[in-house]
C-alpha positions as CSV (number, residue, x, y, z in Angstrom):
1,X,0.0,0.0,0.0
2,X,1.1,3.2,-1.1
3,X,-0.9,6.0,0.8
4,X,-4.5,6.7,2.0
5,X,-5.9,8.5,-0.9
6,X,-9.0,9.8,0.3
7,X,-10.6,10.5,3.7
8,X,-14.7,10.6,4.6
9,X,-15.8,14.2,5.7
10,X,-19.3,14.0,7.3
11,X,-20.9,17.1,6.0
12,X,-24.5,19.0,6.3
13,X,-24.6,20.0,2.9
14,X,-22.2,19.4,-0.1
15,X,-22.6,23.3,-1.6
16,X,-21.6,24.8,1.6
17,X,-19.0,22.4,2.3
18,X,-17.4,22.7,-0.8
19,X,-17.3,26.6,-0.8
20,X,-15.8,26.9,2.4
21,X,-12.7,24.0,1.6
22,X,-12.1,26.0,-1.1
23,X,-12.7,29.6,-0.3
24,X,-11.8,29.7,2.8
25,X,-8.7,27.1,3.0
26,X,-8.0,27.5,-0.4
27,X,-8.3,24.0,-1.6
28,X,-9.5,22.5,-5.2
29,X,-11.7,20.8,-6.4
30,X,-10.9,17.5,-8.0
31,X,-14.2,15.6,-8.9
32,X,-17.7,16.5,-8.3
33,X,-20.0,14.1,-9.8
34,X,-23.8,13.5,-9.4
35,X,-24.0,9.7,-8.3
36,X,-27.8,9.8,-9.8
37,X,-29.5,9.1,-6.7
38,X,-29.8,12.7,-5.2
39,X,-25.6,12.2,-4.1
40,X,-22.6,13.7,-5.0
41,X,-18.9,12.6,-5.1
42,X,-17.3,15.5,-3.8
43,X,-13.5,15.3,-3.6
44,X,-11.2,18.4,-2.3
45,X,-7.2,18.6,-1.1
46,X,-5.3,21.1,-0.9
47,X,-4.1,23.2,-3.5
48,X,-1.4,22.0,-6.2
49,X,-0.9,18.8,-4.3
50,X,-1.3,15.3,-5.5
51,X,-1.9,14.0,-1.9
52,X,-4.8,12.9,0.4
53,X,-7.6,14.6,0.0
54,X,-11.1,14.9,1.4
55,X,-14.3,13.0,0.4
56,X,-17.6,15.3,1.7
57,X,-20.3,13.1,2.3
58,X,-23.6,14.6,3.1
59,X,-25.2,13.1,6.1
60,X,-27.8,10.4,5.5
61,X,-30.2,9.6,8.5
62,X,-29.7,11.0,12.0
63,X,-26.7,9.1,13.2
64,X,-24.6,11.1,10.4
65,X,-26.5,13.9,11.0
66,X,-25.6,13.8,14.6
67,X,-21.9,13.3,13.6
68,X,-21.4,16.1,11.3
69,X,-18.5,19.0,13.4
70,X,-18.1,15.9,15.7
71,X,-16.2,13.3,13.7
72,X,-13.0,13.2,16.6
73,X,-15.4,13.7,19.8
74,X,-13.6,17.6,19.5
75,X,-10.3,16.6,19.4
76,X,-8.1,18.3,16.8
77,X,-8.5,15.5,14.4
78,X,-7.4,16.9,11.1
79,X,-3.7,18.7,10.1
80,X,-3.1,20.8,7.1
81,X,0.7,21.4,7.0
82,X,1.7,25.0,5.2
83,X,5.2,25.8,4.0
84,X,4.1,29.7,5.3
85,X,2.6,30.2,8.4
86,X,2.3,33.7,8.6
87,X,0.9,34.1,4.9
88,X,-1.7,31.1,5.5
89,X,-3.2,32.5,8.7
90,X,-3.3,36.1,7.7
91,X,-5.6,34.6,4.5
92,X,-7.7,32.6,6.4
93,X,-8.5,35.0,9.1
94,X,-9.4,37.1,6.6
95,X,-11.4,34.5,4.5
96,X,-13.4,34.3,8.3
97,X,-12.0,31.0,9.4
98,X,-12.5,31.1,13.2
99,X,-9.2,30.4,15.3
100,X,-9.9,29.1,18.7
101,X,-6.2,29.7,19.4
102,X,-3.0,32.7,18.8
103,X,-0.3,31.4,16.6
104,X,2.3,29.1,19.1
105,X,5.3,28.4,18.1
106,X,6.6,25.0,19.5
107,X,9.6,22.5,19.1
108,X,8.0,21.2,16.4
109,X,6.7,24.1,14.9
110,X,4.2,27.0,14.2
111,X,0.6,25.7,15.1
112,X,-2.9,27.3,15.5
113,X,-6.0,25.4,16.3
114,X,-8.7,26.5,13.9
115,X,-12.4,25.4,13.3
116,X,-14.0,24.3,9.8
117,X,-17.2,25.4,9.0
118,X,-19.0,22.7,11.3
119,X,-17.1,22.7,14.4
120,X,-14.2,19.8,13.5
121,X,-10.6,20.9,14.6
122,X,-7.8,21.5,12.6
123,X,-4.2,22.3,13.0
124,X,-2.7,24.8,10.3
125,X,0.9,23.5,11.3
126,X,3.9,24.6,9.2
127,X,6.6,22.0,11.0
128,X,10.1,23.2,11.9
């Protein structure tokens, strides 16, 4: 096995989802196809890369309902690694990401803990 190509995103509503991952974090899209039964394949990763990226799912039923901004039980369970701290932040504060944190700057590197549009934790992390 190679990598992990794609990883499930529980989201409200695949419209929304889609313009904030790519608005406001700056990703691109890479497929969005109508699956014919009222579904979409939605896939997202950060701009210009070739890695993992993100499948949004729209909730079916009330147990994925209830899981949407909940998917780590409000851990940080998601890490977008930058190779410019200062320039990423500054452009998604203004974008209106919502930071739950002030820029640290640890052994390991610059980190801030920020919120997606649904309440799951991130780290914007640009390693040392």
């Amino acid at each position: 096995m190679s990598h992990i190509a794609l990883v499930t995103l529980v989201v409200r509503d695949y419209d929304e989802a889609l313009a904030f991952y790519t608005d406001a974090l700056g990703f691109e899209p890479v497929e969005d196809t109508d699956r014919g039964d009222g579904s979409r394949w939605v896939v997202v990763r950060p701009r210009g890369t070739q890695g993992t990226g993100l499948l949004l799912a729209r909730a079916k039923g009330e147990q994925q309902g209830a899981s949407v901004g909940a998917q780590t039980g409000g851990r940080v369970g998601f890490f977008l690694h930058t190779e410019d701290f200062a320039a990423d932040h500054a452009r998604m504060l203004a974008a209106g990401v919502r930071f739950l944190e002030e820029p640290r700057h640890e052994a390991y590197g610059s980190v801030a803990v920020f919120e997606d549009l649904y309440g799951n934790r991130w780290d914007l992390l640009q390693p040392a």
